[in-house]
SERO-4910 file (N, C-alpha, C, O; in steps of 0.05 Angstrom, whole numbers):
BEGIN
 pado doro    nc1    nc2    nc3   cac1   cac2   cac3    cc1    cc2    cc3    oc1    oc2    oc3
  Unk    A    897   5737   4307    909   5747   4332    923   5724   4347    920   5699   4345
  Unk    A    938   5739   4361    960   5714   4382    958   5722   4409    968   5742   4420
  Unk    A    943   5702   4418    942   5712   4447    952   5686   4472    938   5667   4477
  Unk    A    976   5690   4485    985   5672   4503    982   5682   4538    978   5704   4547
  Unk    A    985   5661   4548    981   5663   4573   1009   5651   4589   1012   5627   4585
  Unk    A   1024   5661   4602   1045   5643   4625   1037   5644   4653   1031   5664   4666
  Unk    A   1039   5618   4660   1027   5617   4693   1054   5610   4705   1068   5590   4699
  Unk    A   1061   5632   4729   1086   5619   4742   1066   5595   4762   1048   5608   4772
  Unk    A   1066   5582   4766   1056   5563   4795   1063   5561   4822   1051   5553   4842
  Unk    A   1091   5572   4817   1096   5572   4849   1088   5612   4855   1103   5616   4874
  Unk    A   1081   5627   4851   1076   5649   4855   1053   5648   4842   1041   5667   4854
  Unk    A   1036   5639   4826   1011   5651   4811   1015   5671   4797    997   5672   4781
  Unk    A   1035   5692   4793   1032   5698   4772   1033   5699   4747   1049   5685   4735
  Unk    A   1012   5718   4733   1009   5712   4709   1023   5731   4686   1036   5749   4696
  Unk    A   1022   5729   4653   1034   5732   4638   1024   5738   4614   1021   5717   4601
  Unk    A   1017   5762   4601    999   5755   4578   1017   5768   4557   1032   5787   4561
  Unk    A   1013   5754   4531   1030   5756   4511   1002   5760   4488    985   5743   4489
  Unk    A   1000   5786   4467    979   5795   4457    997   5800   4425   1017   5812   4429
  Unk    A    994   5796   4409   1002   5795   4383    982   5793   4357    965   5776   4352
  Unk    A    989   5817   4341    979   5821   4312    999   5799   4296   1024   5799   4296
  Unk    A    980   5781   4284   1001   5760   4263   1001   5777   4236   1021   5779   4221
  Unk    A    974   5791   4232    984   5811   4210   1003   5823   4205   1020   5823   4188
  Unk    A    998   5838   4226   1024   5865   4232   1054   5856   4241   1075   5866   4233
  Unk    A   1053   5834   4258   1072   5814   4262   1085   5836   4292   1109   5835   4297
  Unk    A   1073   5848   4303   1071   5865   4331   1051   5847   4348   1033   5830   4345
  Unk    A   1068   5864   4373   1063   5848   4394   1064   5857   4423   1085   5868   4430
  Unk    A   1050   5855   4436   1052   5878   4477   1055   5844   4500   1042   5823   4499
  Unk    A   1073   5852   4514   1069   5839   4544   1056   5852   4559   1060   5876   4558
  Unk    A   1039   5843   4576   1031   5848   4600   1037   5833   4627   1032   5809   4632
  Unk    A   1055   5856   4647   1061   5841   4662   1080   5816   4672   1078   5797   4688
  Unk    A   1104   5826   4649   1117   5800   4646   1142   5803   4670   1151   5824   4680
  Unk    A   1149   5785   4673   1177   5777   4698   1210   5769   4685   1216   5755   4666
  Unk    A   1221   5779   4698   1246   5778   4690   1249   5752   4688   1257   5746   4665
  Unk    A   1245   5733   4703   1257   5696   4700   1241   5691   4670   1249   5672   4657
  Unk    A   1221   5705   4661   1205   5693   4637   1223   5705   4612   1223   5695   4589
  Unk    A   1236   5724   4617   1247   5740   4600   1257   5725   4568   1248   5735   4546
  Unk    A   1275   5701   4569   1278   5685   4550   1255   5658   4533   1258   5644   4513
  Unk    A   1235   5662   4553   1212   5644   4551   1195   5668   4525   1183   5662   4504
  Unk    A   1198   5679   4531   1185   5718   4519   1195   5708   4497   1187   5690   4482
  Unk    A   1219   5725   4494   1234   5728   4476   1234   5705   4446   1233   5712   4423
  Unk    A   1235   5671   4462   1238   5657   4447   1200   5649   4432   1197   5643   4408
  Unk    A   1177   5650   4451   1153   5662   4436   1144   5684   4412   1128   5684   4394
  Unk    A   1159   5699   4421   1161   5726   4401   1173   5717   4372   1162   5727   4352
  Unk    A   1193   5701   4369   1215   5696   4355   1205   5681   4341   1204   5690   4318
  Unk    A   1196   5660   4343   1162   5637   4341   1158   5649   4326   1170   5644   4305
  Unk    A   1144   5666   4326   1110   5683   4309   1124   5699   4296   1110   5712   4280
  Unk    A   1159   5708   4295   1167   5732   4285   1152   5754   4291   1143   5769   4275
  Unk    A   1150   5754   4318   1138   5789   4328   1152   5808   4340   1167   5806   4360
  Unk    A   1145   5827   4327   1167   5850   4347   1147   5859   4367   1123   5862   4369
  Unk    A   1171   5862   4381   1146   5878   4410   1163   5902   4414   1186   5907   4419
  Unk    A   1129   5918   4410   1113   5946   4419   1121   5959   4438   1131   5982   4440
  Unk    A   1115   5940   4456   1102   5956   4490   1113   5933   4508   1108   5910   4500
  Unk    A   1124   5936   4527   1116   5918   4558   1106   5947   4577   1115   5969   4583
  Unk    A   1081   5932   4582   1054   5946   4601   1056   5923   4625   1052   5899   4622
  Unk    A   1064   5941   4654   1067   5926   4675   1038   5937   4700   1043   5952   4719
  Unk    A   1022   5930   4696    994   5938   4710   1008   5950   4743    993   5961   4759
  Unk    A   1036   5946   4748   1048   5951   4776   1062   5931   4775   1059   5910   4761
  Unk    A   1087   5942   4800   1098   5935   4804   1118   5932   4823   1115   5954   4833
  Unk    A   1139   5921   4838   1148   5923   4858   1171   5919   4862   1182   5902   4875
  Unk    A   1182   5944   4842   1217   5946   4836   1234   5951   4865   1257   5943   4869
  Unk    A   1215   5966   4883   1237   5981   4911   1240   5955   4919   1262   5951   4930
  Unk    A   1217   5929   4914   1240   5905   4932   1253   5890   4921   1268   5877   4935
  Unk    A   1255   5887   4898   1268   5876   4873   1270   5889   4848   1257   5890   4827
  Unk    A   1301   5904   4861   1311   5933   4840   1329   5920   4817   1340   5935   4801
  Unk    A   1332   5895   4814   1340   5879   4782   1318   5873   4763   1321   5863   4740
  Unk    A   1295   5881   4776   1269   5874   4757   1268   5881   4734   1268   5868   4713
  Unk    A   1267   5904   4739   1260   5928   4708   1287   5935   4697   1290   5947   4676
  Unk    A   1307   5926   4713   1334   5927   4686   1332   5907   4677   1346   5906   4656
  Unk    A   1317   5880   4684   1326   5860   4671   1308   5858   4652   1318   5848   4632
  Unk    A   1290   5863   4651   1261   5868   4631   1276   5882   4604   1273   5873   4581
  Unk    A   1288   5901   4608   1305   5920   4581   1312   5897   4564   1310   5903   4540
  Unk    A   1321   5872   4568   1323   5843   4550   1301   5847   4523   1302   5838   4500
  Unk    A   1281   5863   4534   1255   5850   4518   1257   5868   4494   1252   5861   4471
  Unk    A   1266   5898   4504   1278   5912   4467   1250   5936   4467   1247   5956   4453
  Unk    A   1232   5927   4487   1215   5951   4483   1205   5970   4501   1208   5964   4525
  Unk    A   1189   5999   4496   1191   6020   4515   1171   6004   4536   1154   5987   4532
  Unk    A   1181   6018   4564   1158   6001   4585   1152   6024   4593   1166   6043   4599
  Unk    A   1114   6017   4591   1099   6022   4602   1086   6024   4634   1070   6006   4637
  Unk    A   1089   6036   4651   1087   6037   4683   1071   6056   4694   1073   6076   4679
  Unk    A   1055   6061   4715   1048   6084   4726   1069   6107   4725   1063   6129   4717
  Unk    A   1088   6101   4730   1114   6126   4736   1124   6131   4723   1142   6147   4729
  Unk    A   1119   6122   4691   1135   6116   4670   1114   6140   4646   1125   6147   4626
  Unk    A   1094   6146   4649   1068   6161   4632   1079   6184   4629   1090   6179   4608
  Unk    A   1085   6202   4633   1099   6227   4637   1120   6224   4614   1119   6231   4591
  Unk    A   1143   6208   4632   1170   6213   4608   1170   6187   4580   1191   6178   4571
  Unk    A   1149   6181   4572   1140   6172   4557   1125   6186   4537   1122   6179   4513
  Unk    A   1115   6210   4549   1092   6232   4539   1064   6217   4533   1054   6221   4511
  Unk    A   1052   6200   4551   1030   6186   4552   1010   6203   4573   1014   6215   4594
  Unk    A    986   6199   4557    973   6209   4575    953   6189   4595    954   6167   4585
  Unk    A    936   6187   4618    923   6165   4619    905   6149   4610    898   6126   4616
  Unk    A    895   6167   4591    879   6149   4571    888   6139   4550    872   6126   4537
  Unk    A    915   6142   4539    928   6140   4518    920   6114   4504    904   6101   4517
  Unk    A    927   6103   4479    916   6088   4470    945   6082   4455    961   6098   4445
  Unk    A    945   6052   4456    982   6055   4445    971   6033   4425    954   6016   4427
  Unk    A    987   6038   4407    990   6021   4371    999   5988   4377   1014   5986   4397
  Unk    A    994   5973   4370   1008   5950   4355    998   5937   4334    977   5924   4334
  Unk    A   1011   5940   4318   1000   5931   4295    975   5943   4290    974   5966   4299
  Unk    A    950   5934   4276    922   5940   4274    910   5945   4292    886   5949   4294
  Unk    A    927   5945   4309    906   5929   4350    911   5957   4365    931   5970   4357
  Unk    A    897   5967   4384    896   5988   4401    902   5970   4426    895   5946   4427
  Unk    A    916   5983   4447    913   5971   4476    907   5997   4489    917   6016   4478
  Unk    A    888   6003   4516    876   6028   4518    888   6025   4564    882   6010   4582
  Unk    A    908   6055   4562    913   6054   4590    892   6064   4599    880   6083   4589
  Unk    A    884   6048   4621    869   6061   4643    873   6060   4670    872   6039   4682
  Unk    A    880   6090   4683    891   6088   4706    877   6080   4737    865   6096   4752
  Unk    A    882   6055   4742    868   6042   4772    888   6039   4796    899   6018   4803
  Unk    A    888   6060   4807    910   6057   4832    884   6046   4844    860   6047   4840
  Unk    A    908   6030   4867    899   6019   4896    909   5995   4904    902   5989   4927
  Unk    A    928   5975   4888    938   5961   4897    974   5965   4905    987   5950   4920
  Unk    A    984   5988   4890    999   6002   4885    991   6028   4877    972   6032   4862
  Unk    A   1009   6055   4891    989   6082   4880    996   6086   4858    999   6110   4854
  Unk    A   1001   6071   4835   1018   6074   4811   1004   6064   4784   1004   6071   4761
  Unk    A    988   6037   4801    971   6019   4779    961   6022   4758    945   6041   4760
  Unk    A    960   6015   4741    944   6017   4710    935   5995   4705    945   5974   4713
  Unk    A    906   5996   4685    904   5962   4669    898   5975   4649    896   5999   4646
  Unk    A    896   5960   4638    900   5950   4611    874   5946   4583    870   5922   4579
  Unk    A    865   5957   4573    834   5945   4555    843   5940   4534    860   5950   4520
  Unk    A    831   5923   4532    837   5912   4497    811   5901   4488    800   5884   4502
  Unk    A    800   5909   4466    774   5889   4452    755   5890   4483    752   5910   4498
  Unk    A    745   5863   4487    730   5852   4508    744   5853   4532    729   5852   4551
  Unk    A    763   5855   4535    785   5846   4563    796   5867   4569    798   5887   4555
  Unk    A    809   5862   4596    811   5883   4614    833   5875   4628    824   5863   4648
  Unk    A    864   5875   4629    890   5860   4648    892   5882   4669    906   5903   4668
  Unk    A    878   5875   4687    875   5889   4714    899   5884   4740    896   5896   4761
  Unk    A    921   5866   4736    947   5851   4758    929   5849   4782    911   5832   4785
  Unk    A    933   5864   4795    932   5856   4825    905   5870   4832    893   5867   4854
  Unk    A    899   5883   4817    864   5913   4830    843   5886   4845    833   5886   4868
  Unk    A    840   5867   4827    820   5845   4842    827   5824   4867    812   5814   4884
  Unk    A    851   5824   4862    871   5796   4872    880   5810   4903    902   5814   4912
  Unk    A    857   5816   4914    875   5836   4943    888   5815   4957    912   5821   4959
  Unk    A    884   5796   4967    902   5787   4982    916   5756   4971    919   5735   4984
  Unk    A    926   5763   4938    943   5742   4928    958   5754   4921    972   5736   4911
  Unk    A    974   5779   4915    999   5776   4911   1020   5774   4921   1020   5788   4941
  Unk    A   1046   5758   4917   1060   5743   4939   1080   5762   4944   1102   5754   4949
  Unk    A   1077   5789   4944   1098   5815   4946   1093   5830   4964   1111   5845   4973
  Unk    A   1060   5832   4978   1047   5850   4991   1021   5835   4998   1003   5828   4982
  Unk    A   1023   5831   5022    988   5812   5032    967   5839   5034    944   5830   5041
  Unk    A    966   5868   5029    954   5876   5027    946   5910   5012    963   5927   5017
  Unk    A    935   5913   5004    929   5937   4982    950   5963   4994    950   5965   5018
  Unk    A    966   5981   4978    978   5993   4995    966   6033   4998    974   6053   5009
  Unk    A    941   6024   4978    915   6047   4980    886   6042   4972    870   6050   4955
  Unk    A    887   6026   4992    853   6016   4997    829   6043   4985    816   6038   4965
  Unk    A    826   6060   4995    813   6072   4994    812   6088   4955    795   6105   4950
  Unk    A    832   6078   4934    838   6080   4920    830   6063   4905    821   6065   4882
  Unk    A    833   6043   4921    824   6017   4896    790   6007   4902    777   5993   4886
  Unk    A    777   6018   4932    757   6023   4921    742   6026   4900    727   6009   4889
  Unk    A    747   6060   4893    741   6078   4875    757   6069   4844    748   6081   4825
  Unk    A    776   6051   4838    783   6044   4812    769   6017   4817    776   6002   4798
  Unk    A    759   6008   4826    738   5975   4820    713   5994   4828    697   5977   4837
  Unk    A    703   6011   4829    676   6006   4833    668   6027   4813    644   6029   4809
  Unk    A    682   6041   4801    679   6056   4788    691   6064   4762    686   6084   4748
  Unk    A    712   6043   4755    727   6043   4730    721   6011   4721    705   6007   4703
  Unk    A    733   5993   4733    714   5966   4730    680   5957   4737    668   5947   4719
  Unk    A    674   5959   4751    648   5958   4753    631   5960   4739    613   5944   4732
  Unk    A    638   5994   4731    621   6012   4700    627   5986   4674    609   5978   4659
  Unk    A    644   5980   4673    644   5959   4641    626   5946   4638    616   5934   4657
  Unk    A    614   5944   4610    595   5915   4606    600   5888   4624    622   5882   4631
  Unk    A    581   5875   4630    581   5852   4649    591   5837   4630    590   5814   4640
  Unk    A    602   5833   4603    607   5818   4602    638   5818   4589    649   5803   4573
  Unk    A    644   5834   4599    681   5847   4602    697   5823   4607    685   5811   4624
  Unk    A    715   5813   4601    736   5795   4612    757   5809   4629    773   5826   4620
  Unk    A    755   5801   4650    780   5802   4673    801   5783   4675    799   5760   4684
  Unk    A    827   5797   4663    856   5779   4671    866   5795   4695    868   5820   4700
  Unk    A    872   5769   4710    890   5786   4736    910   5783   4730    915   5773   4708
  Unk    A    926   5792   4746    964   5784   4748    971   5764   4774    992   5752   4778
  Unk    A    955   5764   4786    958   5743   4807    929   5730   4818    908   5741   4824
  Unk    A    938   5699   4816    926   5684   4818    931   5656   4831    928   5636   4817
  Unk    A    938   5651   4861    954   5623   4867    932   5597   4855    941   5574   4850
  Unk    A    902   5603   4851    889   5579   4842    895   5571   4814    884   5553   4802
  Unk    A    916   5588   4803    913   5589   4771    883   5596   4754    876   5584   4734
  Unk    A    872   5614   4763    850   5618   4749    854   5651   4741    855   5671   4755
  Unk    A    857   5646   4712    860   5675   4700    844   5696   4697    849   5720   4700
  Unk    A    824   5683   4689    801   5704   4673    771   5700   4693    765   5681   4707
  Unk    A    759   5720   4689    731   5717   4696    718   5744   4689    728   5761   4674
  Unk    A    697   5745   4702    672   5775   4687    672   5798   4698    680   5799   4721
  Unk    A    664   5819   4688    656   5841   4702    629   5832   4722    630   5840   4746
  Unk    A    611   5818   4715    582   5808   4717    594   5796   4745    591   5809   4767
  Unk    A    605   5774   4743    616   5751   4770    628   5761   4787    624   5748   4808
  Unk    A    646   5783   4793    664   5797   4798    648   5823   4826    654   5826   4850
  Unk    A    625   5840   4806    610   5856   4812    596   5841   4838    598   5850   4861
  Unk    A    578   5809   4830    566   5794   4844    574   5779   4870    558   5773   4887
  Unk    A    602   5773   4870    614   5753   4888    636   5760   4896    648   5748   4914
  Unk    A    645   5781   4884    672   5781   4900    678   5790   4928    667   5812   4933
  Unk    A    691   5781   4948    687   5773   4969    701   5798   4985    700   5794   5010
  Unk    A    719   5830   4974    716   5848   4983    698   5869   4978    695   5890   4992
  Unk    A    684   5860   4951    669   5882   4938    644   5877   4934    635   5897   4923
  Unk    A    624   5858   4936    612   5856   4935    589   5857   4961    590   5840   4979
  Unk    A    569   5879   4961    550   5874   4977    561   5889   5006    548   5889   5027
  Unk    A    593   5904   5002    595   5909   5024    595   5957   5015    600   5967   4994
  Unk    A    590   5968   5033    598   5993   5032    637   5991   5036    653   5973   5040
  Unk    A    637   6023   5032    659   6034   5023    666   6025   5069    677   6005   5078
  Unk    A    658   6041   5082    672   6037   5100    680   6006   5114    700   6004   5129
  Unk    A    666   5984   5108    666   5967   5118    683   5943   5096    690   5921   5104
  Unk    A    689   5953   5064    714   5946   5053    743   5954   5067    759   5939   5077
  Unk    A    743   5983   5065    764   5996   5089    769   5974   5115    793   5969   5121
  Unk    A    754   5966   5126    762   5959   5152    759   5927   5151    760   5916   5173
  Unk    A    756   5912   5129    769   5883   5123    795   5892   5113    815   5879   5120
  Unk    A    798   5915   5094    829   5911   5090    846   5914   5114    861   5896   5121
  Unk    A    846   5940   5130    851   5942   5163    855   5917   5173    872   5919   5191
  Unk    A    848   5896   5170    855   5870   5191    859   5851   5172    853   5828   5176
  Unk    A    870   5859   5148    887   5846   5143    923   5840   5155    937   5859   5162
  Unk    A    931   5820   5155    958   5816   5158    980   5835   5151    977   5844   5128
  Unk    A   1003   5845   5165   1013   5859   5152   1036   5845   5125   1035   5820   5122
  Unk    A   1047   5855   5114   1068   5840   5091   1083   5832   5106   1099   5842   5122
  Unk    A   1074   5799   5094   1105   5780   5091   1114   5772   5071   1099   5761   5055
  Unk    A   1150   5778   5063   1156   5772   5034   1167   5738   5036   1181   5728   5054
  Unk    A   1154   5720   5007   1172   5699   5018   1191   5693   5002   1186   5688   4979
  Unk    A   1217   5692   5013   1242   5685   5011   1244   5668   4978   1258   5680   4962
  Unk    A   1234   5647   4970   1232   5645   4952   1224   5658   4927   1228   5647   4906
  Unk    A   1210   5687   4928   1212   5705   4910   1218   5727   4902   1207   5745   4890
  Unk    A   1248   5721   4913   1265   5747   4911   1284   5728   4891   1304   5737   4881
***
């Protein structure tokens, strides 16, 4: 197997590139239009064709060149809004090569959201990362993403791997187990009193440099 990672640094986001060397197939997760030739020329590397681009969410209404510019990549994309005229269902289970990647639908950081399972791991973008992505300082259905982390993530073996999509410390991965334990909207608190840390959160500021 081929499994890559791209960290933008000045945004934290992240990038995952998943490839059968057998099959010589291949899925993005989450990938960005400025990476688009960085993609492309990885793929080309390994001689892989790509499958799928699976975008866990996304935020085309403020940057409507996104997802045309992504069409570079040659394959069907995968989106909350996109399951339907795709004929996907939410559990669907899509091919590459030998390899299954398995949708599972987690609104709440977007009402659109999906992640991602594969093997051990789980590309969840933004469901964990509430107040790092640099597009939206805060969940835009709290009460949603509740109920998809406490009850679609949570339930996984503790010892699940979590990729986010945003991350400004650069730290990609971590546990179902660590996650469950420490995380600092979900952990240890009830449902009403998550609600009302997100409530005082900041409202969105976009910054100028990532448009």
């Amino acid at each position: 197997m081929y499994f890559r990672i791209l960290n933008n640094e000045a945004s934290g986001e992240l990038t995952y590139v998943l490839g059968d060397l057998d099959a010589r197939e291949a899925v993005v997760v989450d990938p960005h239009a400025c990476d688009s030739s960085v993609l492309l020329a990885l793929l080309a590397e390994r001689e892989l064709r790509l499958r799928w681009v699976l975008r866990t969410h996304h935020h085309d209404a403020l940057y409507p060149n996104e997802a045309k510019q992504l069409q570079r990549l040659g394959a069907p994309m995968v989106q909350g809004d996109t399951l339907k005229t795709l004929g996907l269902n939410e559990n669907a289970a899509l091919p590459f090569g030998f390899e299954q990647i398995k949708v599972i639908r987690t609104p709440g950081h977007t009402p659109d959201c999906l992640s991602f399972g594969w093997r051990d791991r789980l590309f969840c973008g933004g469901l964990l990362a509430v107040t790092a992505c640099p597009h939206q300082t805060r969940p835009l259905a709290p009460e949603d993403l509740w109920d998809s982390v406490n009850q679609r993530v949570f339930s996984l073996p503790d010892e699940t791997l979590l990729f986010t999509g945003h991350e400004p410390q650069s730290r990609a991965v971590s546990t179902v187990l660590e996650q469950r334990r420490w995380h600092p909207f979900f952990s240890g608190l009830t449902r009403d009193e998550f609600l009302a840390q997100v409530a005082a959160l900041p409202e969105t500021k976009l910054d100028p440099s990532l448009t």
